[in-house]
C-alpha positions in Angstrom: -19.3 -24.4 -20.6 -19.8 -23.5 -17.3 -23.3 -23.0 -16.3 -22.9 -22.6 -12.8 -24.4 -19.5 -11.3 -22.3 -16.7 -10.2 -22.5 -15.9 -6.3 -21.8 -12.2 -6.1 -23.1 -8.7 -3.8 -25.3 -6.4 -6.2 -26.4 -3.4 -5.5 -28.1 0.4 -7.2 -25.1 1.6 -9.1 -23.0 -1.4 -9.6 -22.6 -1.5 -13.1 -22.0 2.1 -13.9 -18.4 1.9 -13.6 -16.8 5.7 -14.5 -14.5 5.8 -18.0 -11.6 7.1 -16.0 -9.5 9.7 -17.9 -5.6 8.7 -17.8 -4.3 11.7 -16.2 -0.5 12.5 -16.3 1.5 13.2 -13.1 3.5 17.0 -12.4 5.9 16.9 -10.4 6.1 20.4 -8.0 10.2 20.5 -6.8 9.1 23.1 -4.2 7.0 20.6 -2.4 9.6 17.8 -3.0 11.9 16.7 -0.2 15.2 15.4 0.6 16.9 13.4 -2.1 16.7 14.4 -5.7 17.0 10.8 -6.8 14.1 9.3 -4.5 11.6 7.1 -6.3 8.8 7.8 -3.2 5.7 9.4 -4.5 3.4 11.9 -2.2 0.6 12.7 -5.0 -2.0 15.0 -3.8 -5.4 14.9 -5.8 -8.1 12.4 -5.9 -7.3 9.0 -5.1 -8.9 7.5 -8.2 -7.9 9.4 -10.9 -4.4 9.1 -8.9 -4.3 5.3 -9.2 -5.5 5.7 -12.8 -2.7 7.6 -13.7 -0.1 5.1 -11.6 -1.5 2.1 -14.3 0.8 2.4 -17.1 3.9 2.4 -15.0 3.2 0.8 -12.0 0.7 -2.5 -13.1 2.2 -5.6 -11.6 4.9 -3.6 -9.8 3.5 -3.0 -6.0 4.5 -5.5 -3.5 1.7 -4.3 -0.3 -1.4 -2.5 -1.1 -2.4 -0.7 2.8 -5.7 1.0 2.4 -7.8 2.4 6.0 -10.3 4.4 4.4 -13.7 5.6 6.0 -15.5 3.1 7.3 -18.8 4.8 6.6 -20.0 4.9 10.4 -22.4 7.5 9.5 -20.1 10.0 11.2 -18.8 13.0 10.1 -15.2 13.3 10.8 -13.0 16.6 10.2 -10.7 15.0 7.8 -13.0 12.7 6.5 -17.0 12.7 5.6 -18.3 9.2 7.0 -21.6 8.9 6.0 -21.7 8.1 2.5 -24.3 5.9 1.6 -24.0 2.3 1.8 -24.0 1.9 -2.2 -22.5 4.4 -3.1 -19.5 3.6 -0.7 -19.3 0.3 -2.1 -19.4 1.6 -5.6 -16.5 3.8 -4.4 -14.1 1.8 -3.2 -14.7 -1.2 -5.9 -14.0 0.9 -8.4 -10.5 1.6 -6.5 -10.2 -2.1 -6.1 -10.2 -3.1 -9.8 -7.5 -0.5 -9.7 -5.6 -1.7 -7.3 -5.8 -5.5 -7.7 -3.8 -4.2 -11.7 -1.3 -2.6 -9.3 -0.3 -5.3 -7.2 2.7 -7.8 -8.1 1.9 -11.6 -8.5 3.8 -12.1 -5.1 1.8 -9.0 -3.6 -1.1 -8.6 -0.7 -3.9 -6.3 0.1 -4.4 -5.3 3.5 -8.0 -3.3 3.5 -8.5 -1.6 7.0 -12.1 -1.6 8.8 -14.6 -2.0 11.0 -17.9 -4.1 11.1 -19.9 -1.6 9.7 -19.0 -2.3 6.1 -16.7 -5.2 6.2 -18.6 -8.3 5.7 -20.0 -6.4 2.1 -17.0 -5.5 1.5 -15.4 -9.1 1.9 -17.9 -10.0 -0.8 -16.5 -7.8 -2.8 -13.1 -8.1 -2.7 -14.1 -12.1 -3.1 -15.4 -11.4 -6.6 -12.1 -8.6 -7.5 -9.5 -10.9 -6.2 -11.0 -14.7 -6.0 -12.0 -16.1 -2.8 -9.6 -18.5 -3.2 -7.2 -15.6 -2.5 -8.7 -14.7 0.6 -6.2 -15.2 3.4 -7.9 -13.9 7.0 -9.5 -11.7 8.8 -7.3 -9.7 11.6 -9.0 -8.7 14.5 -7.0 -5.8 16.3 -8.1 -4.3 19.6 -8.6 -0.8 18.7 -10.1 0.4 22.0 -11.2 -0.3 25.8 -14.8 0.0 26.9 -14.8 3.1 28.4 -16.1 6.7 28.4 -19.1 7.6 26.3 -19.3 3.9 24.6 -20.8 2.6 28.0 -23.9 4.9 28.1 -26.0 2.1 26.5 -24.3 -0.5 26.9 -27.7 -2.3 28.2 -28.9 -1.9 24.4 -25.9 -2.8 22.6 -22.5 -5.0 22.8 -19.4 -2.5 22.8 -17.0 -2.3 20.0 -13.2 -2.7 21.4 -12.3 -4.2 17.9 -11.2 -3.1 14.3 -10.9 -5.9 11.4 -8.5 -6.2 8.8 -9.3 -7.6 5.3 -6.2 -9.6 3.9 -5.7 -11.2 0.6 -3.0 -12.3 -1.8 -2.7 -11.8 -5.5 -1.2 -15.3 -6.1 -0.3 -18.7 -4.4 3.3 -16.6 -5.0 2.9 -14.5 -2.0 5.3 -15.1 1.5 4.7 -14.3 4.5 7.1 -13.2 6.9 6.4 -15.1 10.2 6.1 -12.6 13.1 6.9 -13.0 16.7 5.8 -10.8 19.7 6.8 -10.8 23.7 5.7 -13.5 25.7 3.7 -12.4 28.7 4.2 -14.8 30.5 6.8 -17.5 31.7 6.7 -20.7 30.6 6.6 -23.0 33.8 8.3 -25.9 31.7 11.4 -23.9 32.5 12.0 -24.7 36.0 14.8 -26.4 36.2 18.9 -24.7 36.2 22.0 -26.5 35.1 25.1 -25.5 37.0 27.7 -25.6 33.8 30.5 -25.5 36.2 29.1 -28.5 39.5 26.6 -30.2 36.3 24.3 -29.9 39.8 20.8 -29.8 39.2 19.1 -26.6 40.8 15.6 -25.0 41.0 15.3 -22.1 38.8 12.9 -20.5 41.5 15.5 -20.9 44.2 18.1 -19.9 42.2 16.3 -15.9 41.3 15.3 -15.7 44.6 18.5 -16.3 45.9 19.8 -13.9 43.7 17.2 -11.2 44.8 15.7 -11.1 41.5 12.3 -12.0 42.8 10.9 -11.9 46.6 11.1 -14.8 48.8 7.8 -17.1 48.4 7.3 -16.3 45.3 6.4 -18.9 42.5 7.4 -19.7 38.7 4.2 -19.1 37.6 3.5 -15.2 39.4 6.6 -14.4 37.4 6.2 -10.8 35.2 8.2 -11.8 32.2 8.6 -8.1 31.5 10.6 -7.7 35.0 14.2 -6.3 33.5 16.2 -8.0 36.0 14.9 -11.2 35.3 14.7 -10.4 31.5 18.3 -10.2 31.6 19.3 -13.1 34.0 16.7 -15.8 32.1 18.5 -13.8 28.5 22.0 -14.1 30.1 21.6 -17.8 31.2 19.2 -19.3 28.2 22.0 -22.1 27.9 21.4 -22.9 31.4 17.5 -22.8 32.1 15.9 -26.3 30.7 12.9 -28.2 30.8 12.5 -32.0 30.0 11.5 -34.2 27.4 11.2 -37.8 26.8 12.1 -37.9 23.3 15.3 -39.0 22.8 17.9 -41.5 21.2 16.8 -45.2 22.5 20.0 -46.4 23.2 20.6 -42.8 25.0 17.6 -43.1 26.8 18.5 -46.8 28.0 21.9 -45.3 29.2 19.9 -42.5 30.9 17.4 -44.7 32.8 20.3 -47.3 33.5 22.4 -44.7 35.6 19.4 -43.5 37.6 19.1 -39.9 39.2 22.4 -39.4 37.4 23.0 -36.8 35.2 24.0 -38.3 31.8 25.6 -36.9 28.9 26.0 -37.7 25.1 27.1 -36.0 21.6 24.3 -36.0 18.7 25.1 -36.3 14.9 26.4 -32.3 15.1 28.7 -33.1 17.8 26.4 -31.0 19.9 27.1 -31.9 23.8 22.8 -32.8 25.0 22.2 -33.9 28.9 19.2 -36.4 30.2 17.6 -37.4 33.5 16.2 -40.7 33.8 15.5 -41.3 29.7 14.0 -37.4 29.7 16.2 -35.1 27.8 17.0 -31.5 28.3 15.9 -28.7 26.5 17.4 -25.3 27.0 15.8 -22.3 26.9 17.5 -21.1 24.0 15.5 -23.1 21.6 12.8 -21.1 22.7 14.3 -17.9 22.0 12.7 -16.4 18.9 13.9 -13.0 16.7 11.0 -10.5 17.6 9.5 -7.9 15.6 11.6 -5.2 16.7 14.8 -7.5 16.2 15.5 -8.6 19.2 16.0 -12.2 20.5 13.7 -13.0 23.5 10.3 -15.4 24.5 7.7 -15.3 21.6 4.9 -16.4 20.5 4.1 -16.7 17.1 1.5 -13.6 15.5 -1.7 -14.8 14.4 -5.1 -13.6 13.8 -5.8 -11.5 17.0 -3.6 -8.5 17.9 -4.4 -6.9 21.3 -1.1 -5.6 22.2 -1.0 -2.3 20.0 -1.7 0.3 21.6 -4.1 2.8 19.6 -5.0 5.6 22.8 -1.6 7.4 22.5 -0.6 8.1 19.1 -2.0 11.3 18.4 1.2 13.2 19.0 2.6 10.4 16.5 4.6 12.3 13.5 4.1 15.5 15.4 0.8 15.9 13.6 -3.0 15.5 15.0 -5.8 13.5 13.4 -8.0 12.8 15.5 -10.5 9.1 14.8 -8.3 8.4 12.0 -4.5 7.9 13.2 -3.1 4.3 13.2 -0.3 3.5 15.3 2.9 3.4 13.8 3.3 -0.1 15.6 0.3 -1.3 13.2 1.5 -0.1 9.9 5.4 -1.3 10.8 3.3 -5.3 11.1 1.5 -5.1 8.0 5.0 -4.1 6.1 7.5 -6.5 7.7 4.7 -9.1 7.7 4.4 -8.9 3.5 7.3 -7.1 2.6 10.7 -7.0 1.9 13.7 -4.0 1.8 13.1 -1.6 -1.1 9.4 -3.4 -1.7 6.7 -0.8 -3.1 4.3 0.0 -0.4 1.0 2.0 -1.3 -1.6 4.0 0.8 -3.8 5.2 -1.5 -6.3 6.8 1.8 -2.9 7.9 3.1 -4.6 10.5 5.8 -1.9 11.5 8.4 0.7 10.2 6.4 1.2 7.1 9.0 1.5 4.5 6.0 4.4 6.4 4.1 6.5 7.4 7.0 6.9 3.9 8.7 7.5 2.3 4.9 10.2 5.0 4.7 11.7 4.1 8.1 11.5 0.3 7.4 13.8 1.2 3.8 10.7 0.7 1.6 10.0 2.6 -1.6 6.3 4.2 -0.6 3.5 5.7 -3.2 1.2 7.4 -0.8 -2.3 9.8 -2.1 -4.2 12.2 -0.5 -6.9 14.5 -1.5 -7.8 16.6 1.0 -5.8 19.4 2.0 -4.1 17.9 5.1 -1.6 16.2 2.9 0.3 20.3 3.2 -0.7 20.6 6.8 0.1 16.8 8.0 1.7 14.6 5.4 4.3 16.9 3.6 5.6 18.5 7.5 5.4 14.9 8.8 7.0 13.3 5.9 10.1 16.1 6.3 10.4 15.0 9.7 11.5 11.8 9.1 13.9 12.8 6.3 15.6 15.0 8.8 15.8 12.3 11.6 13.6 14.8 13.7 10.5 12.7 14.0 11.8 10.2 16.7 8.6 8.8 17.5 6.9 5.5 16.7 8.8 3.4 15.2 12.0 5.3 15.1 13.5 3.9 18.3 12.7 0.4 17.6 14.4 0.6 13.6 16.7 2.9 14.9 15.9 5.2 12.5 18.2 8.4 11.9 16.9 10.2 8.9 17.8 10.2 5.0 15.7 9.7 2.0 13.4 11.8 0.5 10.1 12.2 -1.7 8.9 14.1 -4.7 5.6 15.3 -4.8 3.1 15.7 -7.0 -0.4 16.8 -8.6 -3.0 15.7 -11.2 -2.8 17.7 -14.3 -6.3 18.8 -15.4 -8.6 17.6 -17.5 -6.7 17.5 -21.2 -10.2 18.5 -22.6 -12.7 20.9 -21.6 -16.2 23.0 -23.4 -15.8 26.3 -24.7 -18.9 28.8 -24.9 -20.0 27.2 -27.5 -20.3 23.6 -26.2 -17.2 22.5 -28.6 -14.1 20.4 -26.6 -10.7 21.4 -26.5 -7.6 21.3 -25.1 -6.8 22.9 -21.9 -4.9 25.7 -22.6 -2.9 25.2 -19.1 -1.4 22.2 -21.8 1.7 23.3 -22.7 3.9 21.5 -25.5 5.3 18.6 -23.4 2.2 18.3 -21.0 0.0 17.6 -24.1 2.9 15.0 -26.0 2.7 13.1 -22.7 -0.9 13.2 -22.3 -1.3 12.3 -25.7 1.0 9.3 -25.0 -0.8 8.0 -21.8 -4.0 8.4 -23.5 -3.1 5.9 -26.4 -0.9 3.6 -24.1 2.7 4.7 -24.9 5.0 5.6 -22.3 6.1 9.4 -22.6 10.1 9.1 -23.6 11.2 11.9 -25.5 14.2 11.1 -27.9 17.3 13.6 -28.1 17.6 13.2 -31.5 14.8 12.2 -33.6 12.2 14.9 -32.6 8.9 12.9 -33.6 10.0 9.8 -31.4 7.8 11.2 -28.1 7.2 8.2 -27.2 6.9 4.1 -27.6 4.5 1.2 -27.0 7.3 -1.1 -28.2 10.5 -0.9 -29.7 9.5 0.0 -33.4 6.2 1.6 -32.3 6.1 5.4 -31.8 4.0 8.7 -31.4 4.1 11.8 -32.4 2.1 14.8 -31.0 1.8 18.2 -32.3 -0.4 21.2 -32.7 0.9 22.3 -36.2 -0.8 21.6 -39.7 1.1 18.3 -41.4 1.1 18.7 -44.6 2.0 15.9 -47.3 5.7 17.6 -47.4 6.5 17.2 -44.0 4.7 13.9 -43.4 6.6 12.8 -46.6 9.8 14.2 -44.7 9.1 12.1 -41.4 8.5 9.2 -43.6 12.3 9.1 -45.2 13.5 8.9 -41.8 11.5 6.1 -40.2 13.5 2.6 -41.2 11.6 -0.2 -42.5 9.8 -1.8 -39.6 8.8 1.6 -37.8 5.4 2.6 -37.4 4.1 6.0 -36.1 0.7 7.2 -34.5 0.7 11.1 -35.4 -2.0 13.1 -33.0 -2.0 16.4 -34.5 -4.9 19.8 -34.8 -5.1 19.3 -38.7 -3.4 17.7 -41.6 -3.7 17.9 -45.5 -6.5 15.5 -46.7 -4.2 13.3 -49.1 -1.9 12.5 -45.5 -4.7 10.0 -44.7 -3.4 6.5 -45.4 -0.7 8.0 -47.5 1.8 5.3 -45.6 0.8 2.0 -44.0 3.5 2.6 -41.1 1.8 5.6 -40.4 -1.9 6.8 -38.9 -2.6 10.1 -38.4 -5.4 11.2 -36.0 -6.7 14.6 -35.7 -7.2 16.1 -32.1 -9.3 16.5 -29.9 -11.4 14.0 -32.2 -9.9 11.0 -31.6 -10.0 11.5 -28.0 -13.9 12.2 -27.6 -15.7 9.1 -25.9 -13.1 7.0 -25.2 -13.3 8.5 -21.4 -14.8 11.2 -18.6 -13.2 15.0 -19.6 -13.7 17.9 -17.2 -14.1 15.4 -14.2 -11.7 16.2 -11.0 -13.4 14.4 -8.3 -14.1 10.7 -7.8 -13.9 11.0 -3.6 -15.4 9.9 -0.8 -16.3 13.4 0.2 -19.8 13.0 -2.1 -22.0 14.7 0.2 -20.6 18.1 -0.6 -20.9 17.8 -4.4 -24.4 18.3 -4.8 -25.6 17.3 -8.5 -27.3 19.6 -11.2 -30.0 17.3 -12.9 -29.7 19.0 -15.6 -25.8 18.9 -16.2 -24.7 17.7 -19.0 -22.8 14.2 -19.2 -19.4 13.9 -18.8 -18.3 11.5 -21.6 -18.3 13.1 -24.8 -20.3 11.7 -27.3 -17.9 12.0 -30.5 -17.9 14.4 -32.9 -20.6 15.9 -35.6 -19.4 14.5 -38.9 -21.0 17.7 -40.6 -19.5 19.8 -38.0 -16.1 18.6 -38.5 -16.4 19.5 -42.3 -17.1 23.0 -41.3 -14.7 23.6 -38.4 -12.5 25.5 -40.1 -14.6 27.9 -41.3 -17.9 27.9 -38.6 -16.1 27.4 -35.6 -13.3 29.2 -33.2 -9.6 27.6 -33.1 -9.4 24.8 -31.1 -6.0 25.3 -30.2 -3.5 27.5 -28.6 -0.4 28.3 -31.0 2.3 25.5 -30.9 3.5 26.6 -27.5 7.0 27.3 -28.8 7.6 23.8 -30.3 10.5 22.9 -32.3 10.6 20.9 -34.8 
């Protein structure tokens, strides 16, 4: 046994993890955009609840988790309240975490967004969620310049430019797409030009100003690499430009120094024509040439750890929507996904904001699960979101992915609470349940997937291939349960969630358990419950409201319902059977 002790971040709160109630998902068509068949998901509701009710079908199945939620600065944002106490806001997003780390593939990453307010708590956190040993880096991006308002005091503090990105895998399984970005600057190396057609030796330097592409006296390194006319003469002649090395072939580089200030020529193993000086080999520029970010072949260097060139002052207009202190570029976003994802990868935002996460994914041809619960997913995400499906929203990232339009999304909402109290303190179902709503409720509750057969009626739904349940608000009596019993083969079994059955039903057939509702459900989770946000401040508490969880039922009461107590359900809702 392992006695060794356990290095973790505790704090007030901690341990009282919520019993989240497994909400199912409605879709709402007139929200929904674009293509009918679209498997992209805008859900608008609370963003824990939402990932709860994302468990059963999407565990193991996302392939980048992007998260940039409130960084708790202790400001109050318009969009966003900022100031939630330190642990509660830890409490908050852990519990999101456990949710999220279930989400993710075994090849998968989580990028978490912040700044140093809360990070280094955080990375204890997400430590002890998804291993330290999974821990990958910390990004540093420069987010701002020090300017404006931030240097008022800057002789009592140290000026933020920075924000910090927490990134982890979920599994030794995860790839990384390497990443290259312009090169600034010119390599000096490259300062020599081979004349294909004389083999004579030139000066690049001599050779661009003789061209007019830069101004007489100048020097190899003043060069601005992002000049266009030398961008296209260095792109243009990259078989041309070289540099020198000594390694090389020893019988080459005997021939080389033998036939000296001579240019000297010989074939490698792949019949590939290479040139030498004196035993120092050429190297063209084109081995230098790397595939960029946005596609294109030019100078790189390879993306690591520190990302100043994205520029975060002008992207409000980004989208055509406005949020101001909360916006990420485009550029950002369109990294994080080509650096950890593949086409038609999940990507999920589960602080989705503006809407930035789901619109590059769905420019970039990834599948997107975005949730928002404030009210700016109407009045930013959904207009946003139809601007890129119409090819109208040619900002960003559009230019660079050439991105024309198509796609859609379906959007959706959090049913509410299956249960709730009557006036007399006794839980029932929501009458807004109608027949379906409550079969697929009932389904998620007890870990079946809601599928409906066509022809066998009580087949709602399966947790494997012989396993099924059956939901209904009508009185079984021994007749009909004997009836569903002559058509089950053999080696099927049946859960039955029903309002009331005849007493000899119970454990009348071993394939079959019959539970009565809302009974069965009380306990097992929070009922009545519709926000888990970030937004605390502005849910004041009642001491004296009663707990959420239900704390099962009365035994004595439940032998009088019938007679002492109000129906607890609507009629059946039009159900056929």
């Amino acid at each position: 046994m392992n006695n060794k002790p356990k290095l973790e971040l505790t704090w007030i709160g901690k341990d009282e993890q919520p019993k989240l109630e497994p909400r199912i998902l409605i879709e709402d068509p007139e929200k929904s955009y674009g293509n009918k068949n679209t498997e992209n998901m805008l859900i608008y509701g609370d963003n824990l609840l939402a990932l709860k009710a994302l468990e059963q079908d999407f565990t193991g199945k996302i392939k980048c988790i992007y998260i940039d939620p409130p960084f708790n600065t202790g400001n109050a944002f318009e969009h966003y309240d900022d100031s939630v106490e330190h642990s509660i806001w830890l409490s908050l997003l852990r519990d999101r975490l456990l949710i999220l780390k279930n989400l993710l593939r075994s090849d998968g990453s989580l990028i978490v967004h912040l700044d140093d307010q809360e990070v280094h708590y955080l990375k204890v956190v997400l430590d002890e969620i998804m291993g330290r040993e999974n821990f990958i880096t910390t990004i540093a991006i420069k987010s701002s310049t020090p300017s404006g308002l931030k240097t008022t005091h800057r002789d009592k503090t140290i000026i933020k430019t920075k924000d910090l990105i927490l990134v982890y895998k979920k599994s030794e399984e995860l790839r990384i797409n390497s990443l290259y970005i312009q090169r600034n600057s010119w390599d000096t190396h490259y300062s020599k030009y081979l004349d294909r057609g004389s083999n004579e030796i030139k000066n690049l330097i001599d050779i661009l100003m003789g061209n007019n592409i830069l101004p007489p006296g100048s020097k190899l390194k003043d060069i601005d690499s992002s000049n266009s006319k030398f961008k296209e003469f260095y792109l243009k002649n990259r078989d041309n430009i070289f540099q020198t090395q000594p390694i090389m072939p020893e019988e080459h580089k005997r021939n080389s120094i033998a036939q000296r200030d001579s240019l000297y020529s010989y074939y490698d193993a792949d019949g590939i024509e290479n040139f030498a000086l004196n035993g120092r080999r050429f190297v063209f520029l084109k081995s230098s040439l790397n595939t960029l970010e946005d596609g294109n072949e030019d100078l790189g260097v390879l993306l690591c750890d520190f990302w100043s060139d994205i520029d975060f002052q002008n992207t409000q207009n980004e989208g055509g929507v406005s949020f101001p202190a909360g916006k990420k570029p485009e550029k950002l976003v369109f990294r994080i996904i080509k650096m950890f994802t593949d086409d038609n990868d999940i990507v999920l935002d589960s602080f989705l904001g503006s809407g930035t996460t789901a619109a590059v994914a769905h420019k970039m041809d990834r599948k997107w699960i975005g949730i928002e619960l404030g009210e700016h997913c109407h009045t930013h995400c959904i207009p946003r979101l139809q601007k890129v499906c119409d090819g109208t929203d040619q900002g960003g990232i559009s230019e660079a992915v050439n991105w024309k339009g198509g796609g859609g999304f379906k959007y959706y909402y959090l049913a509410p609470s299956l249960l709730k109290q009557d006036k007399y303190g006794n839980w029932i179902i929501e009458e807004k349940y109608n027949a379906n709503m409550l079969a697929a409720a009932m389904a998620k509750h007890n870990s079946f997937k809601y599928q409906p057969s066509e022809e066998v009626y009580w087949k709602q739904g399966q947790s494997s291939e012989k396993d099924f349940i059956y939901t209904t608000t009508q009185f079984i009596t021994v007749e009909k349960l004997d009836q569903i019993h002559e058509e089950m083969q053999r080696d099927e079994s049946l859960l039955i969630c029903c309002k009331k059955f005849s007493k000899p039903c119970e454990n009348r057939y071993s394939n079959i358990t019959i539970k009565k509702m809302p009974q069965m459900l009380l306990g097992k989770c929070e009922f009545g419950r519709e926000d888990y946000s970030l937004n605390i401040i502005s849910m004041p508490r009642n001491e004296n409201e009663p707990e959420f969880v239900p704390k099962g039922p009365d035994k004595k009461k439940i032998v009088k319902e019938e007679s002492d107590t109000p129906d607890l359900f609507e009629e059946n809702n039009g159900e056929e059977e």
